[in-house]
GUGUTI-780284 format. One record per residue (C-alpha): x, y, z. Coordinates in steps of 0.05 Angstrom, whole numbers, padded with zeros to 5 digits, always signed. Example, Ala and Ser with C-alpha at 12.3 -4.5 7.8 and 13.67 -1.06 7.14 Angstrom:
<recs>
+00246-00090+00156+00273-00021+00143
</recs>
This chain:
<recs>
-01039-03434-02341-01038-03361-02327-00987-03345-02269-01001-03270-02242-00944-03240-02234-00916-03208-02168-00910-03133-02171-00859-03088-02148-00893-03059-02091-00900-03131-02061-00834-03148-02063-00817-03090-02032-00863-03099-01974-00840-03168-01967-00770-03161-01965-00779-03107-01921-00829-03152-01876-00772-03207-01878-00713-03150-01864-00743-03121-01800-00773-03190-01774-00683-03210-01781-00678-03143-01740-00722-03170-01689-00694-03239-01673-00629-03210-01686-00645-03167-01629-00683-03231-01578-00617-03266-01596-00569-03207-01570-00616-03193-01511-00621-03269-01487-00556-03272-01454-00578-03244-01383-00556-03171-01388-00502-03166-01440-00434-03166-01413-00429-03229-01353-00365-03191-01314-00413-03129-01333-00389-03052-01351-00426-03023-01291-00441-03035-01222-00490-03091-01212-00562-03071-01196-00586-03089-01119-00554-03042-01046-00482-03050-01036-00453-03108-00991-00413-03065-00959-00418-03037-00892-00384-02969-00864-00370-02964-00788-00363-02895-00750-00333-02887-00680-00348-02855-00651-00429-02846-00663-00463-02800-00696-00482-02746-00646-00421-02765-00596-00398-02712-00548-00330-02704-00500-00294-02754-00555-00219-02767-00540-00169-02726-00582-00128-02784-00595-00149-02862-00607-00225-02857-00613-00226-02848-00692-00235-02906-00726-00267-02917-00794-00277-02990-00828-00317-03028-00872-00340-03091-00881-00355-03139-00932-00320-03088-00977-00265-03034-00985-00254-02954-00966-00246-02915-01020-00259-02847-00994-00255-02818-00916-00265-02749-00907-00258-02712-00835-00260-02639-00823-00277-02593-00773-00328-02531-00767-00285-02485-00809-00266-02542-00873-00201-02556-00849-00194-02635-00863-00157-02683-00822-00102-02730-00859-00107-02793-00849-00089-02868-00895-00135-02919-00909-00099-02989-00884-00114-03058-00882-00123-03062-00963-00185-03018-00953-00208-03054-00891-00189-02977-00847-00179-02915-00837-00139-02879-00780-00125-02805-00773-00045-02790-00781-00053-02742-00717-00094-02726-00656-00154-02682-00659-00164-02619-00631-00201-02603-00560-00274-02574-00555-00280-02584-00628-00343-02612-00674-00322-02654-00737-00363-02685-00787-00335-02749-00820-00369-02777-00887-00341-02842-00910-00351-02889-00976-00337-02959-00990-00343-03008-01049-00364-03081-01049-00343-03133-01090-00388-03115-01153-00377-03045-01144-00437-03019-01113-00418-02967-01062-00442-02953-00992-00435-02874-00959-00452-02866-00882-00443-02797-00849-00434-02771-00771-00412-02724-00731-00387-02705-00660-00357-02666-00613-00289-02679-00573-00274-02650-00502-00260-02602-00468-00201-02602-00421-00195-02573-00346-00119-02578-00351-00080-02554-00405-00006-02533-00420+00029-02484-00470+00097-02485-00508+00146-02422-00498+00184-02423-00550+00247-02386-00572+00277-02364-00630+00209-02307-00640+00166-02313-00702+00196-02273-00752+00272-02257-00724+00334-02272-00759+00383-02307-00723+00457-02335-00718+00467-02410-00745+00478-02439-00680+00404-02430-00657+00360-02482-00639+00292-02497-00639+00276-02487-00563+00205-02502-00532+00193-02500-00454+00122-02526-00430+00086-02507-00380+00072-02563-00350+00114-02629-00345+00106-02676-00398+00101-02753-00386+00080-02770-00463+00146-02741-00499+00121-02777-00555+00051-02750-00565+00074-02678-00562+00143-02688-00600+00094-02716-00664+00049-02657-00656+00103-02604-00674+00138-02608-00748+00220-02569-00762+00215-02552-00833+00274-02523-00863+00299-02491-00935+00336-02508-00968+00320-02591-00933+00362-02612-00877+00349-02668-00827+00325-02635-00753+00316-02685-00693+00289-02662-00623+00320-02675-00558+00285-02672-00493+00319-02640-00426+00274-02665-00378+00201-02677-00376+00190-02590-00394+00236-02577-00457+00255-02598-00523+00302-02573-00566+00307-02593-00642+00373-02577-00676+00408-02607-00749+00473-02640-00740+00516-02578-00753+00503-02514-00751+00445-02482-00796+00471-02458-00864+00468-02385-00877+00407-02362-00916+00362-02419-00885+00293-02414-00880+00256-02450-00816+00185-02464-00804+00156-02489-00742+00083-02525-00726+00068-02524-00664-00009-02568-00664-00004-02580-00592-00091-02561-00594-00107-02638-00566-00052-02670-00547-00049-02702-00477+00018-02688-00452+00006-02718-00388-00060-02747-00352-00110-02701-00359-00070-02643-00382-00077-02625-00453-00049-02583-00502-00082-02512-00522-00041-02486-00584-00044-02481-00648+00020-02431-00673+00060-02437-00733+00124-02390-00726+00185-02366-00781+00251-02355-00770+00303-02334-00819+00389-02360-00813+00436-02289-00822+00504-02297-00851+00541-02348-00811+00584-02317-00750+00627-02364-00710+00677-02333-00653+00732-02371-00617+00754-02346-00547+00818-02375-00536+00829-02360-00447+00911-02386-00458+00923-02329-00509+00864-02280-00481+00840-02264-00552+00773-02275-00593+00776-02289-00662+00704-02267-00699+00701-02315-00763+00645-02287-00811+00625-02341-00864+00694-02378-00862+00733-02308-00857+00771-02285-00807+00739-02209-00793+00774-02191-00731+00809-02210-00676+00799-02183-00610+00823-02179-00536+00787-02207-00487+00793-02223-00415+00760-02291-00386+00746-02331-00319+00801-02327-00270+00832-02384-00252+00786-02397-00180+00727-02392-00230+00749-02407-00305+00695-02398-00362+00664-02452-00388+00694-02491-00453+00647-02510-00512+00605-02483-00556+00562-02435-00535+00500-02395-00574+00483-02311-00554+00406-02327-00522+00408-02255-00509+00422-02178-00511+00427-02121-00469+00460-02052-00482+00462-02046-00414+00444-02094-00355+00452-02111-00271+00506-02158-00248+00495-02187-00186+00539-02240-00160+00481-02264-00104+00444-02279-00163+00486-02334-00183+00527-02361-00125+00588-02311-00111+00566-02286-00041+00605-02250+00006+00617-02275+00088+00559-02215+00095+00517-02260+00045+00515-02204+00000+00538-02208-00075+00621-02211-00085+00604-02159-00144+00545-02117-00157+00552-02084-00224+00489-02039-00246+00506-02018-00313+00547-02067-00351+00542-02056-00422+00532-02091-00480+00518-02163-00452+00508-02226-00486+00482-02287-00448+00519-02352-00463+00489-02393-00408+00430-02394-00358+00469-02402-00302+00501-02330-00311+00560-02339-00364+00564-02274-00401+00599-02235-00457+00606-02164-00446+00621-02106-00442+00675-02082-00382+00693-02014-00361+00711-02035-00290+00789-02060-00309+00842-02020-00336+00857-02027-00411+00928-02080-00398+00879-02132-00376+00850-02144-00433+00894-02190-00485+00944-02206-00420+00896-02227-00358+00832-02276-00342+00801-02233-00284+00720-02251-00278+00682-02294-00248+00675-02330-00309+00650-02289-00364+00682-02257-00414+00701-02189-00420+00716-02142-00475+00751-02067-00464+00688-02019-00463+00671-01946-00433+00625-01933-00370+00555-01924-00410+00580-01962-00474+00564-01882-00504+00645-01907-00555+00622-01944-00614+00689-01961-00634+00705-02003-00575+00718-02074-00579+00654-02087-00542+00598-02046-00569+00636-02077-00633+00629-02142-00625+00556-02130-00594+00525-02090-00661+00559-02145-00701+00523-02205-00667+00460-02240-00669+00421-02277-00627+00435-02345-00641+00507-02330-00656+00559-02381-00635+00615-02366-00588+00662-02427-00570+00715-02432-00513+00773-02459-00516+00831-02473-00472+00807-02448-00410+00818-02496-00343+00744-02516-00332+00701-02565-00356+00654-02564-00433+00588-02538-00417+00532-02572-00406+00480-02581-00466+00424-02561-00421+00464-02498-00394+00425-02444-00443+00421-02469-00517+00486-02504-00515+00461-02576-00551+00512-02572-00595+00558-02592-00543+00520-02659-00545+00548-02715-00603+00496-02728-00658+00492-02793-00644+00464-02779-00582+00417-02728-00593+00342-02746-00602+00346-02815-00562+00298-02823-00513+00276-02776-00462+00288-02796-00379+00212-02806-00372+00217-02862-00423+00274-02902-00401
</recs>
């Protein structure tokens, strides 16, 4: 029997027949598992089970500034909320609810347009984007902050934060959130309301020299009362001089001027007579004047002809320590002995000076070129009573632990 043998180029072909025919069901067999992976390395195929929710609509107009945000999904999770205004400036805000919501972290400003563009993520991964847009209102009513110390000033350590509104304010809350006290190097700073028009913010001692403060003001949107809402948008800078603390003592009729912990002169004075002692407590310089009108009318001392007990055109360098009329200055009116031996005024305090303040070495136009605004003067030893915190930018005479509780309108 003659066998024919198999050549090479056979074989060849039929192990390469057999080879690519093991590729193939190799392949059928990898592929006939219903997609590869089960738990699967990419989203599943099919739309996203999740649902985004707006408010308000797309295309709203005269939204609320404050409550009528709200972004939430459904039958999945937020992952990214994005709001922002005409100009790119975004809202903050925190997702809550383990994905389930979104809410802004402050009001939103008046007469403004904002665009919102939300995403969320089902279960498998498949995401879901919705967009919208609207408009919020536009007030009748609004109010403004005055605030003091000015953008850009340095000032003594004693000053506060001060901010007087326009208009009463019967949500303390809403409008205390909307403005931030920043300072360097970190410090805490509470606020303090006197009344339903002002609110002072202040650490628990005095500023430290060199301090750097930074106030927001994003009143733009707030409703401070019904219908009234804010309409400013300010960020202001203030820088803390070298620390300067004085101590009038009215028993021994003399100032000591402390400049950062040393004693840098001591200096006569002449305070409140005893009918109308100066106040005790501390007290901060609100403001300057080389040369200013005393009036006694003004503030209460009236004669039986109803006019002033004093009128004084051209006292110089005056400091105000109060609003109701408590100054330090300058006084050319009483002979030289008084000072350092007598308490003559109606309560202020005096310091030896020449008609016109023209002497720069007296102890007055001394004392005033060395002082700031925001520069702490405190009493001592005199027969009336500590100073009201209200009384100019005195807070300090109020205990920590009772600044920042709640304002009148709230209890």
């Amino acid at each position: 029997m003659r066998v024919q043998p198999i050549s090479r180029s056979r074989g060849r072909r039929t192990a390469l027949s057999a080879l690519l025919l093991g590729s193939v069901l190799t392949l059928v067999s990898a592929c006939d598992g219903g997609g590869g992976d089960a738990k699967g390395d990419k989203p599943a195929d099919g739309p996203s089970q999740a649902v985004v929710n707006i408010a308000p609509t797309d295309g709203a107009k005269d939204v609320a500034t404050s409550g009528a945000l709200k972004v939430t999904a459904d039958k999945g999770s937020l992952t990214s909320v994005k709001v922002a205004d005409a100009k790119g400036k975004a809202i903050d805000g925190n997702i809550t609810n383990g994905g389930a919501a979104w809410e802004p972290s402050s009001h939103l400003s008046a007469s403004t347009k904002y665009t919102v563009d939300a995403i969320a993520k089902d279960k498998k991964g498949r995401t879901s984007a919705k967009h919208a847009a609207f408009t919020t209102l536009t007030p009748q009513n609004t109010f403004v902050g005055y605030f003091t110390p000015e953008d850009g000033s340095t000032v003594g350590v004693g000053m506060p934060v001060s901010i007087n509104f326009s208009r009463g304010i019967t949500d303390p809350k809403a409008v205390e959130r909307a403005i931030k006290v920043k300072a360097e190097p970190a410090v805490e700073v509470k606020g303090h309301w006197f009344g339903n028009d002002r609110l002072d913010f202040r650490p628990e001692k005095y500023w430290a020299a060199g301090t750097k403060v930074t106030v927001d003001l994003n009143l733009d949107g707030v409703q401070g009362r019904e219908g009234v809402y804010g309409s400013q948008n300010k960020t202001l800078k203030f820088t803390v001089g070298r620390s300067q603390v004085s101590t009038v003592d009215a028993k021994s009729h003399q100032m000591t001027v402390e400049r950062d912990g040393k004693v840098l002169k001591t200096v006569p004075i002449s305070a409140g007579a005893p009918a109308n002692p100066t106040y005790n407590g501390q007290m901060v310089i609100s403001e300057k004047h080389e040369v200013t009108r005393m009036n006694g009318a003004t503030v209460g001392f009236t004669g039986s002809d109803g006019k002033g007990e004093y009128d004084i055109p051209d006292v110089p360098h005056a400091m105000r320590l109060s609003t109701s009329g408590t100054f330090l200055h300058g006084n050319y009116w009483s002979g030289s002995s008084t000072f350092g031996s007598e308490n003559a005024s109606h309560g202020c305090v005096g310091l030896e000076d020449q008609r016109g303040g023209g002497d720069p070495n007296s102890p007055a136009a001394w004392f005033y070129s060395n002082s700031l605004i925001g520069d702490v003067v405190i009493v001592k030893n005199s027969d009336d009573k500590t100073i009201k915190p209200d009384n100019g930018l005195n807070g300090w005479n109020m205990p920590w632990s009772e600044w920042g509780k709640s304002s009148p309108q709230e209890s």
